[in-house]
N, C-alpha and C positions, 0 to 999 in steps of 0.2 A: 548522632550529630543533631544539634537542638536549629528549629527553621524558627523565622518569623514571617507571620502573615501579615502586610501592611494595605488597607484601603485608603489610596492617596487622595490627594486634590481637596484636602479639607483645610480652612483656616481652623489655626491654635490660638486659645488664649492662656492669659494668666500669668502666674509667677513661677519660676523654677528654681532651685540653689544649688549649685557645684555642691559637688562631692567634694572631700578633699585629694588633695593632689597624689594622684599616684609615685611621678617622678622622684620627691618630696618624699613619702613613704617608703623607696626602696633603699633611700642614704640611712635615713635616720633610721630606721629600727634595727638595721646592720650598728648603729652605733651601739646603743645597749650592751652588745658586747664588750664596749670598752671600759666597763664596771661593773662593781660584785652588787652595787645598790641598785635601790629602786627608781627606774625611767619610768614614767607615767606620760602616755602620749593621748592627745585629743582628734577630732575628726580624720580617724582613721579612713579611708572609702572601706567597703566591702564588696571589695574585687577579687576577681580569681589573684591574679598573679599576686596583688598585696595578703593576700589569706594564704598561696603557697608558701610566702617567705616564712608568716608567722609560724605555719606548720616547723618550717624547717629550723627554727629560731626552738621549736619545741620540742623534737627532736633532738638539740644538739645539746638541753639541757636547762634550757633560761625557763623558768619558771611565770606563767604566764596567766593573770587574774583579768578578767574582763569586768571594768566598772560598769560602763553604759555601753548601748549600738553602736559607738564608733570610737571609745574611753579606753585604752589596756594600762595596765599596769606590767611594766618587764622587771625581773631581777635576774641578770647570770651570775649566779654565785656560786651554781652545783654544772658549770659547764664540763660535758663530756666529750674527747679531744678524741675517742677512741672512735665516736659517732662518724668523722669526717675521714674514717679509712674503710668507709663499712659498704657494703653492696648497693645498701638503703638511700646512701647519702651519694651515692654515685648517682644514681637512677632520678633521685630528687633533684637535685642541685642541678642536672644537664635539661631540664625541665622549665628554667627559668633565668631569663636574665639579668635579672638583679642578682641572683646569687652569689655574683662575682665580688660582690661588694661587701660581702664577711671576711672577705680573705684580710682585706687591710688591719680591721680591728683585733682578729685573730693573732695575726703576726708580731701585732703589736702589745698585744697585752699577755700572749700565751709562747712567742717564738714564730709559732707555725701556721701556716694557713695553706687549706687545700682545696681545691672547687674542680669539679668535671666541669667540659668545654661548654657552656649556658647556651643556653636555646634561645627562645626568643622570637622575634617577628621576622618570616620573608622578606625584609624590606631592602636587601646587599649585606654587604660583607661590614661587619662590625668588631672590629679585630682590638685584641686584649693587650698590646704592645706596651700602651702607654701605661696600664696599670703596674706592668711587673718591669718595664724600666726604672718608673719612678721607686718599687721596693727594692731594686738591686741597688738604685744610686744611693738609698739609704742603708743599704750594707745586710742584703738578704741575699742568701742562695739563692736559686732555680732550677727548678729540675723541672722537664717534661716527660711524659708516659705518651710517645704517640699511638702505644696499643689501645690503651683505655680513653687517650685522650683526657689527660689528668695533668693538671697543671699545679705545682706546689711549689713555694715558698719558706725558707726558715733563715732565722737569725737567732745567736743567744742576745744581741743588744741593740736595736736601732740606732742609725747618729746620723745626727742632721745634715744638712749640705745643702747646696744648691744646686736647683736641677732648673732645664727650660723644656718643656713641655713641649714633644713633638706636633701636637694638637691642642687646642681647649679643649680634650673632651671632660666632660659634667663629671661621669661616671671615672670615669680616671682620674679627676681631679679631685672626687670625694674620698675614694680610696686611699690616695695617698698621702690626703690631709689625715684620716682615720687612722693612720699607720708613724706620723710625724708626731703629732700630740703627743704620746708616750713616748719617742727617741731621745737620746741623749744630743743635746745640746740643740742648736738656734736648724731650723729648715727652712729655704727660701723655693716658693714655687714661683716661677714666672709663664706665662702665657696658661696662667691658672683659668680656669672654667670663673665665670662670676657670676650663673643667673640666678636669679629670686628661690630657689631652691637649695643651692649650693650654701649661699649667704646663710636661711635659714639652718643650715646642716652647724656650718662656724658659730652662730650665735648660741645654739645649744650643745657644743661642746667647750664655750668658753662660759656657757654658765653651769657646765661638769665641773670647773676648774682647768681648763685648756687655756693659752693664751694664743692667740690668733691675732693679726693683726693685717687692715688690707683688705676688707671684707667688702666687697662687691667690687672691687679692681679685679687689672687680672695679674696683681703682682701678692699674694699671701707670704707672711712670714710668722714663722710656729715657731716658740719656744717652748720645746720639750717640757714636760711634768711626769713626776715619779706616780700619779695617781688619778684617777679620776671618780666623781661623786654623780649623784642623784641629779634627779631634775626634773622640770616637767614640760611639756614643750605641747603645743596646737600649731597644725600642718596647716599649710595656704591652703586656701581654694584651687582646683584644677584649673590655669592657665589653656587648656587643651579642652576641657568641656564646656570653660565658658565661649571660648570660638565655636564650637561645636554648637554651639545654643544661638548664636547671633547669627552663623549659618541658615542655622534651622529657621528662624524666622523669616529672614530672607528670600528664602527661594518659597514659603508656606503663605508669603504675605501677612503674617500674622503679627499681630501686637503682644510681643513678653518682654516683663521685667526678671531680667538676672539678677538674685539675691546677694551681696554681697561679695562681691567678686577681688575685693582688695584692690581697688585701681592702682596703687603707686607700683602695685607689683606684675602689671601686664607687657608694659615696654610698649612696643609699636603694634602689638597685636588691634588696637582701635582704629587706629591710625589705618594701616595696611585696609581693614575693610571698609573705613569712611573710602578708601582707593574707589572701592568698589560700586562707590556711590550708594553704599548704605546708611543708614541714620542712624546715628550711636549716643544715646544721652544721656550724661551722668545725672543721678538723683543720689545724693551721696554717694553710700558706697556700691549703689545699685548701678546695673545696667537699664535704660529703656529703651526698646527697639519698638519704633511704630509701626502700624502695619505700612508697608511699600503697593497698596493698589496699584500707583501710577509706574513699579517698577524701581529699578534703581540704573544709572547711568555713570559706564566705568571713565574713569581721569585719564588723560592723557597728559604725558610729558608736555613740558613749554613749549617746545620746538616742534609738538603737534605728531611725535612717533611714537609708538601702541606703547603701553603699561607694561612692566616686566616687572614680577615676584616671587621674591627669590629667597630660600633660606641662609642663615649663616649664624654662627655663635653668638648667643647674647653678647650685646643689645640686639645684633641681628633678630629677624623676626625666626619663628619655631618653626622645622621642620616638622615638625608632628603637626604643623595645623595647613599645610600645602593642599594637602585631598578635601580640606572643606573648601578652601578658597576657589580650588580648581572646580567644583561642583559647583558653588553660588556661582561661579561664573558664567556656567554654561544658563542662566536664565536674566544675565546683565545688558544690558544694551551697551555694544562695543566687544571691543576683542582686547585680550591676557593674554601675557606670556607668562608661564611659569618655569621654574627653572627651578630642580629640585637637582641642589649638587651635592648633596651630604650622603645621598643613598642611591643606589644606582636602579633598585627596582620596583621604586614607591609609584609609580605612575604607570604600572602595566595592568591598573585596573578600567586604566578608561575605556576599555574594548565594551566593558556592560555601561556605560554611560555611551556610547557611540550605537550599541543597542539599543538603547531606550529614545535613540534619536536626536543627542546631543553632538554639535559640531565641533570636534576637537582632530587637530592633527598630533601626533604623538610625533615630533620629528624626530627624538633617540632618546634613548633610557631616563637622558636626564632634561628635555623640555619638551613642553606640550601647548601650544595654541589653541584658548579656545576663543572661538567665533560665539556670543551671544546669541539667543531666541529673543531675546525683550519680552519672553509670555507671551507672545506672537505664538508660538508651539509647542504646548507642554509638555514634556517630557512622558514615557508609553508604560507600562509596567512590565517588569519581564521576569525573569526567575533570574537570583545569581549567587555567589558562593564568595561568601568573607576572607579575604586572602590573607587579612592584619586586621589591629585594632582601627588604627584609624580610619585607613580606607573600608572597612567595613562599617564603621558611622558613617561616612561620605554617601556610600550606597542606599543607607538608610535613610539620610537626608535629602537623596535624590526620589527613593519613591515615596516619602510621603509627602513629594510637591508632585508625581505624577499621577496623572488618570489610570484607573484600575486599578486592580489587585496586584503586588509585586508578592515576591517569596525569595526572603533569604536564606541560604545554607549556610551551616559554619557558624553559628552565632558566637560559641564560644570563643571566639576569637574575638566578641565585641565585648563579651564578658570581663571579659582578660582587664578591660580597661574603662566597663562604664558601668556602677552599681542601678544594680533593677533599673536598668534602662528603659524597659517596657513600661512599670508599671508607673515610671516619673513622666514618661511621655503622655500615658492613658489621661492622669492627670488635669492635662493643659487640652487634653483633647482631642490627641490621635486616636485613630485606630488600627492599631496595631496588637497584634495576639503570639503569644510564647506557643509553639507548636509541638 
């Protein structure tokens, strides 16, 4: 189990640049499978969970040339179908939650798709419903193994339909757009997923030859094609690290510019932390965050009652960025309510931020009031263990705004979701050591 050493209470400077988007990477390289040609994809991150997909993308047969650091070139033309009944691909695929998300192309272009029950982060229950309703209402079998825990899908023919989406989920929405593309005749998804991720997924399956139409609504409509071709495609920026960076400044006092962040495609992630009375400045497609000496001072509603933020489906703000908001808060002047309804166990880390001396009432699973220090009382260093990706950056960017030495456990869990986090930190000017 890999630790980090962090000596806090130091101003950062500089510049830093997202990774590219993990979210983003777990749709689209599941796409590839839906053609014998060559996908050529750019700003890959190099993260664990995006490295196990490719693994298992390599494994199953797709043929896979690495141009540049973050460049691949994919062709499945020699896919083996016999990979996905194997011990191998049991033990992998239950490993990871993206994995779920070959099933769709699989189905579609080969009959079958098969995936073990995906792993993934502690964060609640994250149930697979919507993915395999949407494959049956296009005319797929189902079968489950509750010994092994194996879930599989076939059909000889997909046909289009119209379905209403128990949820927007992303991941369900990607899949069963991946699975429509090839059906026979017209698909209508409604109360479809629509974030900047999703979109990107639709634009580079309609420049495969897919016809999609609807594309950042939440009404999509797919007209089947017998075929799909080549393409080349560059992933966003991570939505989720660039919060993670504007955090980071925040509670460090420190002055960084975020590199290219693609503004049109954040949504209210700006907005939500100017909430916080943070200072957020566009210089193109840059972020600049000044340093906050004097502090930052959270908004209150009109009618003068505390701030509540909250996640919910795009355009809603991202539940993936709750544990940094909930952190910068605890060093704001004023008091936050957060209210994380998407997951039921994302905020059982504030017990080591209530260690380290920060005022938060956790009042049930799903909200947490924090009370503000104004830097009135820094935050103390303490030892503690990474439960998820994100909340274990939150942790990070709690002690490298407090006094002393802190020690994480668990890293690989930040691994999972933030490339050489360490040594892009070192960078700008932490100190912080891989142990």
């Amino acid at each position: 189990m890999g630790t980090f050493k962090i000596e806090g209470g130091h101003q950062l400077k500089g510049e830093i640049t997202p990774q590219g988007a993990k979210n983003e990477a777990l749709q689209i390289l599941c796409a590839v499978l839906l053609t014998p040609e060559k996908v050529t994809i750019s700003n890959i991150p190099d993260i664990v969970d995006v490295n196990k997909l490719i693994s298992l993308l390599e494994n199953l047969g797709v043929n896979i040339q690495k141009n540049a650091p973050s460049t691949f070139t994919f062709q499945a033309n020699e896919v083996n179908l016999d990979y996905l009944e194997s011990d191998q691909f049991k033990e992998e695929g239950k490993g990871l939650r993206g994995s779920i998300m070959i099933v769709g192309p699989l189905l579609a272009r080969f009959g079958k798709g098969y995936i073990p029950k995906p792993g993934g982060d502690k964060i609640g229950r994250r149930r697979l419903d919507t993915h395999f309703e949407g494959f049956i209402k296009l005319g797929a079998n189902f079968r489950y193994n509750d010994e092994d825990a194996f879930y599989g899908v076939e059909a000889k023919q997909l046909k289009g339909t119209y379905m209403l989406l128990d949820e927007a989920s992303v991941t369900g929405t990607a899949n069963i757009v991946m699975a429509a593309v090839l059906a026979e005749g017209k698909t209508t998804i409604y109360n479809a997923a629509c974030e900047p991720y999703l979109q990107q997924l639709c634009k580079m399956l309609n420049r495969m030859g897919a016809k999609i139409t609807g594309i950042g609504s939440n009404m999509l409509h797919i007209e089947g094609v017998k075929e799909l071709g080549g393409t080349t495609h560059r992933m966003l920026p991570d939505m989720i690290e660039i919060g993670s960076w504007i955090g980071l400044a925040a509670m460090t006092k420190s002055e960084l510019t975020i590199k290219d962040v693609s503004w049109d495609d954040l949504g209210q992630i700006p907005e939500v932390f100017r909430k916080l009375g943070i200072t957020i400045e566009r210089v193109g497609e840059d972020i600049h965050i000044p340093a906050h000496t004097n502090g930052y001072e959270i908004q209150s509603y009109i009618d003068g009652s505390i701030l509540t933020i909250s996640d919910a489906p795009w355009p809603g703000f991202t539940p993936d960025l709750l544990s940094i908001i909930l952190v910068v808060a605890t060093q704001a002047n004023g008091s936050v309510l957060i209210h994380q309804k998407m997951f039921e166990s994302r905020l059982f880390f504030v017990d080591k931020l209530i260690d380290m001396g920060a005022k938060i009432i956790l009042c049930d699973p799903h909200r947490a009031t924090v009370i503000g220090h104004n830097f009135k009382h820094q935050l103390k260093s303490t030892t503690m263990t990474s439960p998820d990706i994100r909340a274990g950056v939150s942790l990070l960017i709690a002690a490298l705004s407090a006094s002393g030495t802190s020690t994480i456990h668990n890293i690989e869990q930040i691994d999972r979701g933030y490339e050489k986090i360490d040594v892009r930190l070192r960078a700008i000017g932490a100190k912080i050591t891989r142990m």
